[in-house]
TORPA-4810 file (N, C-alpha, C, O; in nm, 3 decimals):
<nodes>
NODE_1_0.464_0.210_1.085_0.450_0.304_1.194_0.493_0.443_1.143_0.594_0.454_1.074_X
NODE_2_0.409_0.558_1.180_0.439_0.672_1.095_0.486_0.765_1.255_0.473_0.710_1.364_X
NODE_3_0.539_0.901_1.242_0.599_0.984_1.329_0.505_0.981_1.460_0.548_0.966_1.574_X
NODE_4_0.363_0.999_1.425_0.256_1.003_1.571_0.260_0.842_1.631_0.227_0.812_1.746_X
NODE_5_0.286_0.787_1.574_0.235_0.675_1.661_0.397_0.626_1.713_0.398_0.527_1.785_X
NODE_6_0.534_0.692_1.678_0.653_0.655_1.731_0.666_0.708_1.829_0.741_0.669_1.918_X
NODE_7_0.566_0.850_1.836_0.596_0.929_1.973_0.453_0.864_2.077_0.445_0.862_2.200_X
NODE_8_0.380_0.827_2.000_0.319_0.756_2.108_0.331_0.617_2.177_0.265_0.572_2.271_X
NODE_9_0.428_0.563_2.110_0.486_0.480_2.165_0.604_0.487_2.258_0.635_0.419_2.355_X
NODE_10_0.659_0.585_2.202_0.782_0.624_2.319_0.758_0.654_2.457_0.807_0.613_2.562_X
NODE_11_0.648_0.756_2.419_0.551_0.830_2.534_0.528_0.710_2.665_0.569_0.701_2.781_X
NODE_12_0.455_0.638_2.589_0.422_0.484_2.666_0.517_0.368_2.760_0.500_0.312_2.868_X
NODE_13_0.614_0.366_2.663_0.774_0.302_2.715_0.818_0.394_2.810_0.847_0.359_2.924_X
NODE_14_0.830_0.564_2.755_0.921_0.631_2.915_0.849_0.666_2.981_0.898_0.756_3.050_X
NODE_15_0.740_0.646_3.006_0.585_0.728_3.126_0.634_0.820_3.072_0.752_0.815_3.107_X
NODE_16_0.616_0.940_2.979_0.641_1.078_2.981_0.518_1.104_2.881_0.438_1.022_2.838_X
NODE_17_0.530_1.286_2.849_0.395_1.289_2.792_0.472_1.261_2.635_0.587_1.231_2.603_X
NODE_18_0.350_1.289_2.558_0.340_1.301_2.401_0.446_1.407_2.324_0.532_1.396_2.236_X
NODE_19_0.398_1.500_2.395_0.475_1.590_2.384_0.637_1.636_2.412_0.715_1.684_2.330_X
NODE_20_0.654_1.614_2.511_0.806_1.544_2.587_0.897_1.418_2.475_1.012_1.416_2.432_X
NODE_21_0.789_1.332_2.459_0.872_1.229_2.341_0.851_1.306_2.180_0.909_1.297_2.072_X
NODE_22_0.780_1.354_2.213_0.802_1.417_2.032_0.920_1.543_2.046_0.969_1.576_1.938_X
NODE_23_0.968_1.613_2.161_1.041_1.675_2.169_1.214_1.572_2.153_1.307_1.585_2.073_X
NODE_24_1.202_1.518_2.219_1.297_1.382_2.236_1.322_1.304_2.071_1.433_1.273_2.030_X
NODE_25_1.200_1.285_1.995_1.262_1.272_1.894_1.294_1.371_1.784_1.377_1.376_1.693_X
NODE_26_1.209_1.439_1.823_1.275_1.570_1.694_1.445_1.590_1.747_1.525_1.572_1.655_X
NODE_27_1.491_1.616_1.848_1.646_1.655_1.868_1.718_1.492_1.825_1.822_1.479_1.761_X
NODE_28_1.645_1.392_1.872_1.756_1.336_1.830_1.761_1.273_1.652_1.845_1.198_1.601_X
NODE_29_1.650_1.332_1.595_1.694_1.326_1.443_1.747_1.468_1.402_1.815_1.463_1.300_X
NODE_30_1.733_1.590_1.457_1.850_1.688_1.437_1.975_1.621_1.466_2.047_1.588_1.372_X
NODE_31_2.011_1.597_1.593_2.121_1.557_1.652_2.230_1.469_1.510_2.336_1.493_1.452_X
NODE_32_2.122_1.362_1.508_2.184_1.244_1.384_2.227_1.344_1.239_2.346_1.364_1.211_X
NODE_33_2.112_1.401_1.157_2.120_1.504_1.080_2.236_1.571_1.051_2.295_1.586_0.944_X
NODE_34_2.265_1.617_1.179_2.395_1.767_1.196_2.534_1.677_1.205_2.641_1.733_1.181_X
NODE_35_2.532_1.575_1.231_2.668_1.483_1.280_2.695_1.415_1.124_2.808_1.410_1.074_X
NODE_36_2.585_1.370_1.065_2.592_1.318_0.906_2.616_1.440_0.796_2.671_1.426_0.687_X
NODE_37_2.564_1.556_0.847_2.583_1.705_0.756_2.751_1.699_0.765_2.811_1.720_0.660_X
NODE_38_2.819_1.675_0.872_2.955_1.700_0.901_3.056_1.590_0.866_3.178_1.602_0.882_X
NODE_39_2.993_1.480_0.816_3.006_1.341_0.742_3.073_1.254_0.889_3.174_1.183_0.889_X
NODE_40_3.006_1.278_0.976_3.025_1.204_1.125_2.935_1.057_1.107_2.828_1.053_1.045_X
NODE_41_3.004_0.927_1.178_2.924_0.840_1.228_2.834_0.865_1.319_2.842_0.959_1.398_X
NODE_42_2.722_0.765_1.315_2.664_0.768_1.447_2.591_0.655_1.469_2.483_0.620_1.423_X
NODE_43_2.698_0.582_1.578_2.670_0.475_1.640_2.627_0.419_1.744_2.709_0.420_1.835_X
NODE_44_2.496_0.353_1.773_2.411_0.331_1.871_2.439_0.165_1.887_2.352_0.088_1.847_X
NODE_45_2.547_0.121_1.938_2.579_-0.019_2.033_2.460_-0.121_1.991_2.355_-0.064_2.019_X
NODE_46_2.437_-0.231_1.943_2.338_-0.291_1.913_2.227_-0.261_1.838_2.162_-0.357_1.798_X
NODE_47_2.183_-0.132_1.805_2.075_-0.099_1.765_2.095_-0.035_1.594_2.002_-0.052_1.517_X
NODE_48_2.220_0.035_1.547_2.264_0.047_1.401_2.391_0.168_1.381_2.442_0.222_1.480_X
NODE_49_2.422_0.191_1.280_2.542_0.251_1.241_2.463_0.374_1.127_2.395_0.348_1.028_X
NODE_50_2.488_0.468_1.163_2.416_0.594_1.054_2.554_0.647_0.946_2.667_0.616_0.984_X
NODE_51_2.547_0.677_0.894_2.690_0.717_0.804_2.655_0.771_0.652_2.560_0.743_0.580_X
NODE_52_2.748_0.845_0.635_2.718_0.888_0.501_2.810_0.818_0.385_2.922_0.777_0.415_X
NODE_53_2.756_0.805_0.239_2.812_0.728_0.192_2.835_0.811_0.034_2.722_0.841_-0.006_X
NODE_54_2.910_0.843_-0.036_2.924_0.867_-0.137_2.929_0.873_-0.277_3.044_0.885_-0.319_X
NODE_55_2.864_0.868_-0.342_2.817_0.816_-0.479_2.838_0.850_-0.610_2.780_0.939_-0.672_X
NODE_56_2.920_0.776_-0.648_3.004_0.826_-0.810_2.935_0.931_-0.927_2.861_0.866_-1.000_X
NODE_57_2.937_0.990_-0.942_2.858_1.021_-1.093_2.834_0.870_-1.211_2.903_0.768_-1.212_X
NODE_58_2.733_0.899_-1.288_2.739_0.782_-1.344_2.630_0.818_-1.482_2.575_0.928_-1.492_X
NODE_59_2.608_0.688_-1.598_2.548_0.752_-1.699_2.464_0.644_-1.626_2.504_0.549_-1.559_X
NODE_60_2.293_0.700_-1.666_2.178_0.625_-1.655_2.112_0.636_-1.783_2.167_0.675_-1.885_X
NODE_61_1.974_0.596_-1.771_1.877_0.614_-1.903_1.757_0.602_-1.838_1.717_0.549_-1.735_X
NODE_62_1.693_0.692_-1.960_1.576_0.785_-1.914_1.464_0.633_-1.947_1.468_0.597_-2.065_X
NODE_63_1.392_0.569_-1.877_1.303_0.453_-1.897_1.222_0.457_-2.006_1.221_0.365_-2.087_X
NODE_64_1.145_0.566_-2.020_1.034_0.667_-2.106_1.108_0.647_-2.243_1.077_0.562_-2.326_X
NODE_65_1.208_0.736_-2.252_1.251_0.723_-2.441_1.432_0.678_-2.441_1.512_0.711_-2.529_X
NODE_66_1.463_0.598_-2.320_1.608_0.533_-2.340_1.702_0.607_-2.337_1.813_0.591_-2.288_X
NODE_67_1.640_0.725_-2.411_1.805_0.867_-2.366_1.884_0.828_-2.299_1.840_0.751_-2.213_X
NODE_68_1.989_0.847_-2.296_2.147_0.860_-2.203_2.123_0.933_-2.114_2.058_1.031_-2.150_X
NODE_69_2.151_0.929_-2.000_2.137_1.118_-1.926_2.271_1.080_-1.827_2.337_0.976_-1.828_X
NODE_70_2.286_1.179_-1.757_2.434_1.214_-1.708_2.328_1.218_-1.565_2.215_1.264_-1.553_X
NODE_71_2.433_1.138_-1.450_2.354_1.112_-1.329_2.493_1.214_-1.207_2.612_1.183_-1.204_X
NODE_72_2.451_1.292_-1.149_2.544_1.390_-1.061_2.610_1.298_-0.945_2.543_1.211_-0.888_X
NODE_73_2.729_1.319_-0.919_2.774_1.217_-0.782_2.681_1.283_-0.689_2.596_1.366_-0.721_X
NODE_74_2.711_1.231_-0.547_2.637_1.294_-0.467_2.580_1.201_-0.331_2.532_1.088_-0.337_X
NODE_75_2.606_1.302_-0.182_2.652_1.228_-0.080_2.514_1.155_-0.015_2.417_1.226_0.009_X
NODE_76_2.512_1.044_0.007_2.366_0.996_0.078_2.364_0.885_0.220_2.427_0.782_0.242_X
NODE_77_2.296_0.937_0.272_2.252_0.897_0.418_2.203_0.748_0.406_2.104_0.711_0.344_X
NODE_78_2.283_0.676_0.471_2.294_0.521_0.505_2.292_0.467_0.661_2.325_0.527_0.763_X
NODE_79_2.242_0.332_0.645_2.195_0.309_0.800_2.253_0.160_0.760_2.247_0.098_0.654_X
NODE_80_2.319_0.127_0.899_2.338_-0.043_0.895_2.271_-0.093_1.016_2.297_-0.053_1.130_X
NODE_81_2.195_-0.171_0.990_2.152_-0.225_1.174_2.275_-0.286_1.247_2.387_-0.282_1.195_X
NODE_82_2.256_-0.332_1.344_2.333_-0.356_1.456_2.303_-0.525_1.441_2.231_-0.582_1.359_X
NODE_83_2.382_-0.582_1.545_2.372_-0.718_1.578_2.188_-0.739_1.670_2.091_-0.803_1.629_X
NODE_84_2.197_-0.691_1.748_2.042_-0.679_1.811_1.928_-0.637_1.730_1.818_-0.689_1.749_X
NODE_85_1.946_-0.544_1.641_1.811_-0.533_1.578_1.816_-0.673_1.484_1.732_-0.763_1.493_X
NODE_86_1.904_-0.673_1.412_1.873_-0.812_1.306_1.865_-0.943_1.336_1.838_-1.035_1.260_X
NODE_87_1.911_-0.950_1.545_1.833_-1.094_1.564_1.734_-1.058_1.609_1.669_-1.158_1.639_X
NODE_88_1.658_-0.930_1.645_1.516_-0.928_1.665_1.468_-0.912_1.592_1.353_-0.896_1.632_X
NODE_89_1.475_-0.894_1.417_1.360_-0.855_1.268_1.395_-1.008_1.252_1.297_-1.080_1.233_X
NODE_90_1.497_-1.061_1.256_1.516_-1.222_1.233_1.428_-1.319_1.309_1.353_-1.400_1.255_X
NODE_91_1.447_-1.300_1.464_1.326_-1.370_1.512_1.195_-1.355_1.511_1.119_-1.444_1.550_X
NODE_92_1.140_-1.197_1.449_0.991_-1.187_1.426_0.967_-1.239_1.308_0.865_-1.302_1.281_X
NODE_93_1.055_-1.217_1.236_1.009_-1.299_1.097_1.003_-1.423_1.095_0.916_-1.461_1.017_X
NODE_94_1.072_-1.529_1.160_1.082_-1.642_1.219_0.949_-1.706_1.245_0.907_-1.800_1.178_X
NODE_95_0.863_-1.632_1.382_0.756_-1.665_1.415_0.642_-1.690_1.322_0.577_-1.794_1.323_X
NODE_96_0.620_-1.582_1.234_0.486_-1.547_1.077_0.519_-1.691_1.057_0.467_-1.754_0.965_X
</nodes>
C-alpha cells in the first residue's frame, strides 16, 4: 500500500474527504517526526512504539574490493508493533 491509497483508505473508514485524510496524515507523520527529532517516544496503546535508537560507529567493508571503511555512529528511527497489530499480521498470516 503506497501514501494514495492509505489516504484513500482512511478517507473511506472516517466518511471524510481525500483530502481531509491526507491532511490528517501528513500532521500526524510531522507530529511522530518532531517528537523522534527530540528523541521522544511515541506510543499508540496496541497498535506500536516509535523511538529512536542509537548506533555505534563501527568498521564495515566495502563488498566491491573488501576495503575496510570506517562506518559513522548515528541516530535511527525504530518502530515496535504493539500486542494487537502482531495478533492481527499473526492471524492473517495464519489464514494463506
Amino acid at each position: 500500500m503506497n501514501k494514495a491509497e492509505l489516504i484513500e483508505a482512511m478517507a473511506k473508514a472516517a466518511d471524510c474527504t481525500k483530502t481531509q485524510a491526507g491532511v490528517a496524515l501528513d500532521a500526524f507523520c510531522n507530529s511522530v517526526a518532531a517528537a523522534l527529532k527530540k528523541e521522544d517516544k511515541v506510543t499508540l496503546v496496541g497498535f506500536g512504539t516509535f523511538s529512536v535508537s542509537k548506533r555505534a560507529a563501527r568498521t564495515g567493508r566495502n563488498p566491491q574490493t573488501g576495503k575496510e571503511i570506517k562506518i559513522a555512529a548515528k541516530k535511527v528511527a525504530k518502530f515496535k508493533a504493539g500486542k494487537d497489530l502482531s495478533a492481527t499480521v499473526a492471524s492473517a498470516k495464519a489464514k494463506k
